[in-house]
N, C-alpha and C positions, 0 to 999 in steps of 0.2 A: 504494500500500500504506500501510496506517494503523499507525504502532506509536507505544505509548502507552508510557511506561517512566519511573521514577525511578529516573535512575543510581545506582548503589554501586558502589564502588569499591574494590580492594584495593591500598594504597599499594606502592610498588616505587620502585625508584632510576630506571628507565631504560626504556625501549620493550624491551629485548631481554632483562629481565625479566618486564616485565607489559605487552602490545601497547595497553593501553587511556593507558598513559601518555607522553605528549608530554615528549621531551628541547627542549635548545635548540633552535628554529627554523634553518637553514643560516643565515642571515644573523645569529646573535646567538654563533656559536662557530665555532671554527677546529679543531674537530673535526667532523668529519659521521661521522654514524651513520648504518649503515642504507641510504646513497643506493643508489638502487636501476639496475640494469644489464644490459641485454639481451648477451649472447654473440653477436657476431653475426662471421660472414665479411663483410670489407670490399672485399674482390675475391676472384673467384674461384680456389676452392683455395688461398686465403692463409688464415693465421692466425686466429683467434678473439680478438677482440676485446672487450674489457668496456671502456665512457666515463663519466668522474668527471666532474662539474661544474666542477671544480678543479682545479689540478696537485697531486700527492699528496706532501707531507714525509714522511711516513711511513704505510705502507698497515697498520693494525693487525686484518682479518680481513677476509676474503671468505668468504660463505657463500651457500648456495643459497636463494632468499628460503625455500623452504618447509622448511628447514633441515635437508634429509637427508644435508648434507653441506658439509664445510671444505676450499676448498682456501690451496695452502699456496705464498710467491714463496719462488723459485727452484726448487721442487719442480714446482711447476703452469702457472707464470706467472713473467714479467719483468714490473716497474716502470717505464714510461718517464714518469718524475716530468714531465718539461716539458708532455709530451703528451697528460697527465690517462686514461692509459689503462691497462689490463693485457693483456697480449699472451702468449695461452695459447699452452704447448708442442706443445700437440694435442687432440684430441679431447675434449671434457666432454659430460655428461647432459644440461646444458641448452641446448650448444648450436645455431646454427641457422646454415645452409647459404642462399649468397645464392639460390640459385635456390630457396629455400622461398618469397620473398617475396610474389611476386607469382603466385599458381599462375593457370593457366585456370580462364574462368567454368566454375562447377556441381564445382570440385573439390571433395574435403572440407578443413573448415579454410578455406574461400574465403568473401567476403563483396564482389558488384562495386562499385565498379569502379575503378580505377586512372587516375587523370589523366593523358589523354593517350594513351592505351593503351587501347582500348575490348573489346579482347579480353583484357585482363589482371583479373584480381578481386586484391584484398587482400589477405593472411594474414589471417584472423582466428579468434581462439580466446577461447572468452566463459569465465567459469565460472574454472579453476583453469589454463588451458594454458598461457596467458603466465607467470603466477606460477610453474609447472613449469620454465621456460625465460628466467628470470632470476636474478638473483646480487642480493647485497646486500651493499655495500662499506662498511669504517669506516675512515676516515682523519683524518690532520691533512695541514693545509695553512697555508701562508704568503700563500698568494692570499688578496683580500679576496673576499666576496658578489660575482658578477658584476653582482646587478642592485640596483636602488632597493630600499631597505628598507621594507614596506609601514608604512606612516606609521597613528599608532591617532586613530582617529574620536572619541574619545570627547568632546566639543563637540558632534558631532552626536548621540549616545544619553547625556543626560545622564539621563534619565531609568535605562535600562537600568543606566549607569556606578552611580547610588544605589544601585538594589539590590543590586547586586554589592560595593559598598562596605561598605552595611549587613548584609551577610549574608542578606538575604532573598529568600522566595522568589521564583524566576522561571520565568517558562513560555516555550517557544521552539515555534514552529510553523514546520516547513517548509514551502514551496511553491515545488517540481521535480520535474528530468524521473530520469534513470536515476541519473544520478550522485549526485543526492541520497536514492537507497533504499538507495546503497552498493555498485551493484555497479563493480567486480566484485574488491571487497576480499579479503581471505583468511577473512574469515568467511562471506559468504555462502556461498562457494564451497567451503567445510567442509575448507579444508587448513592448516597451521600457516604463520603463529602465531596465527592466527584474530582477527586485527585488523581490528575495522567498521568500517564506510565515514566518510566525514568529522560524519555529523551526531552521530553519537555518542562521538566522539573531543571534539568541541568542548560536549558539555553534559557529560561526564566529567569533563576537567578543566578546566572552569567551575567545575564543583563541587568538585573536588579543589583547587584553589589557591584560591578566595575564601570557601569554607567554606558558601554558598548553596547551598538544595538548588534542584535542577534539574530541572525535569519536560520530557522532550522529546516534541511530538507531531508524526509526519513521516507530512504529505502527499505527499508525492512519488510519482510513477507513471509508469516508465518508455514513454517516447516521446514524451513530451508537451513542448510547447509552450510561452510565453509567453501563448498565448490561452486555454489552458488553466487554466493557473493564475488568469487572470481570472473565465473562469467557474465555475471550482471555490470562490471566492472566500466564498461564504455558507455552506458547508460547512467551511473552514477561521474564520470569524470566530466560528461556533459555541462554540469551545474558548476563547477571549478570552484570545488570547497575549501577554504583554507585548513579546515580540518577533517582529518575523515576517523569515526570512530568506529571500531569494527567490533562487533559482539553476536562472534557462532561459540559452538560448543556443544550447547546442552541436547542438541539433535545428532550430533559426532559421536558422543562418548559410547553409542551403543556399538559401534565398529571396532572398540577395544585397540585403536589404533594411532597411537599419539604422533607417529613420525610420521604417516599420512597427514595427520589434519595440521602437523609443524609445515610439511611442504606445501600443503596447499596456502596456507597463512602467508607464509614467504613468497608464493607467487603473485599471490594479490600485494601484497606489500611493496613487492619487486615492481610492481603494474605502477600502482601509485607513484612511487618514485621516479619510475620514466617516464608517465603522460605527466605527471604537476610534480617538477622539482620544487614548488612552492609551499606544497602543502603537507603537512604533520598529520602524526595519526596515534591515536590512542586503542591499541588493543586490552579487551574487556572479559576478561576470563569472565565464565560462567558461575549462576550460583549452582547449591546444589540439588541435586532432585532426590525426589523421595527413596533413600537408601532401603525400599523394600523394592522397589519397582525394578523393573529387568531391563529395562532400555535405560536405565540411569545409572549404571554399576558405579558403585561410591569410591571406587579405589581407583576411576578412573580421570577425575577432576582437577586431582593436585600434578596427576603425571599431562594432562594436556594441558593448565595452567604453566606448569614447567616450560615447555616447548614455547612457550608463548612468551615467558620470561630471555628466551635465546635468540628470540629476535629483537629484541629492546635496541637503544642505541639511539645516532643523534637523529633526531625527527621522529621517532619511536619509539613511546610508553605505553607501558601497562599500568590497568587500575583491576586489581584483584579483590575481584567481589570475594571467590571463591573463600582466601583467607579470612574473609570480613564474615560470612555464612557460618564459616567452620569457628568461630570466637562466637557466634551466637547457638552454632548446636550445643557446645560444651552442656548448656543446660535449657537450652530449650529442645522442640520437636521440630521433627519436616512440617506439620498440618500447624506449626505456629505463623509459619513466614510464606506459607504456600496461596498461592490465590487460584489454585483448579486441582489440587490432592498433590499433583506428581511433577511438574517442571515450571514451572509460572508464579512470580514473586505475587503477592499481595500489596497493599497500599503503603507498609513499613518498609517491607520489599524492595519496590521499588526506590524508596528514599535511602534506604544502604545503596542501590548502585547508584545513584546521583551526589550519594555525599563521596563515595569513593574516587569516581570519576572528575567532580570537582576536587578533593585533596590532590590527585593525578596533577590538577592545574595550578595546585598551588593556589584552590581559593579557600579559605572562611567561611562559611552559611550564615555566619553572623557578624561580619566587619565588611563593610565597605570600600571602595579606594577612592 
């Protein structure tokens, strides 16, 4: 899908007044807004469970991400601060029964298959289900960032870093698979707070904090490939992006084949470089997908992230969701951060790969130039 657009933007304090605007990144405050949380039974016929990243100092709101509703501790829920969780008194709208998880093939809501389990399918729910069936937590914590603070590239886009310095203008062109057309964020899927997907969160407040206007043109076309993007390649060099941002993978990793999807990476990369020696490119490792799912093998993320680390260099950085995912599973779930059960971020989701890819640039969410 092709969408052409110069961001505008309406200034607000906070995400949870205007969804287009990025607070602090987790790793830059000891408040987390927002972190997002599946209700789940953790055994059967036990309690309802919501997992913070963090252990909570103090839990200042839970709400349903699509916000039809506040609940309230010691009304709704206990605190168990050590164990970064909320442990519901009973029954809520959004929650989910362990035996949802994994229904038989051809259920509704099924997607096969289950690792390990060839007669089990998935949960999965594209569109607004997941978002229906998750929470949104704000807390403060005492705990630090569990994982590496993603480190800003800006050495490697010096070029990019000037205009953004000088205020001028910049063109950004996507080229991916589903998750960079945004699904299955709260906008596409037409429910509150109607927050898009990562590529337009990152040319918004581009534009919002360096005062540069931003034209964003996104190629992305959900199911697609690394080879894809290769050969879609004279179609995107048309627009003559100053930046091009590339985020395959999470369609790749079922081929078990990281030195494929490194050489195809490097041809496109190779492309770039000889049709516009002018322009820089951010490669975007993937997050991760549901470590039950069989087209998702989890051991295979950090080895194609790698590869993707080996093309780095000058005009070419990486922004590692991957690492940013893996510092949030330590203690949360896949159905915390997933917006369709199995490969597709949710609305928090999304904002880890727009604060990652901004650190990539060397911006702040919350300082201006």
């Amino acid at each position: 899908m092709l969408a052409q657009l110069i961001i505008t933007l309406l200034f607000a304090p906070a995400y949870a007044e205007n969804p287009l605007v990025l607070g602090p990144a987790p790793w830059q405050s000891q408040k987390v807004e927002g972190e997002s949380s599946a209700l789940l039974e953790e055994v059967e016929g036990g309690a309802l469970i919501a997992r913070m990243s963090r252990k909570a100092k103090e839990v200042l709101e839970v709400r349903s991400a699509n916000r039809d509703r506040f609940y309230l501790a010691g009304t709704d829920f206990t605190v168990d601060a050590e164990g970064g969780k909320l442990v519901f008194k009973g029954d809520a709208k959004e929650g989910l029964k362990l035996s949802q998880l994994y229904p038989a093939k051809g259920s509704p809501s099924s997607y096969p298959s289950r690792v390990g389990h060839p007669d089990q399918a998935m949960l999965y729910g594209p569109g607004r289900w997941f978002h229906d069936h998750q929470l949104e937590i704000t807390y403060t914590t005492d705990e630090a960032w569990p994982g590496t603070t993603p480190p800003a590239a800006t050495d490697k886009l010096p070029k990019t870093t000037a205009l953004l310095a000088g205020k001028k203008f910049l063109k950004i062109a996507i080229s991916g698979d589903s998750i960079s057309t945004g699904l299955d964020a709260s906008a596409l899927a037409m429910a509150n707070p109607k927050q898009p997907g990562y590529p337009d969160l990152v040319a918004a407040n581009l534009q919002r904090l360096t005062g540069s206007e931003v034209r964003l043109v996104n190629f992305a076309i959900s199911g697609t490939s690394i080879s894809f993007g290769v050969s879609d390649w004279p179609r995107l060099a048309a627009c003559k992006p100053d930046l091009v941002i590339i985020a395959y993978g999470m369609n790749d990793v079922g081929r078990k084949d990281p030195k494929w999807y490194r050489d195809r990476t490097a041809e496109l990369v190779g492309k770039i470089g000889a049709d516009l020696p002018e322009a820089e490119m951010i490669l975007v490792s993937p997050m991760l997908g549901n470590k039950e799912w069989i087209h998702t093998p989890r051991e295979m993320f950090n080895l194609y992230r790698n590869e993707l680390k080996g093309l780095t260099g000058p005009g070419v950085a990486l922004a590692d969701v991957t690492a940013v995912w893996e510092a949030h599973l330590g203690k949360q779930r896949d159905l915390d951060l997933t917006g369709n059960g199995l490969n597709h971020p949710n609305d928090f989701g999304h904002r880890l790969y727009a604060w990652t890819i901004l650190a990539a640039l060397g911006i702040n969410p919350v300082e201006s130039r």
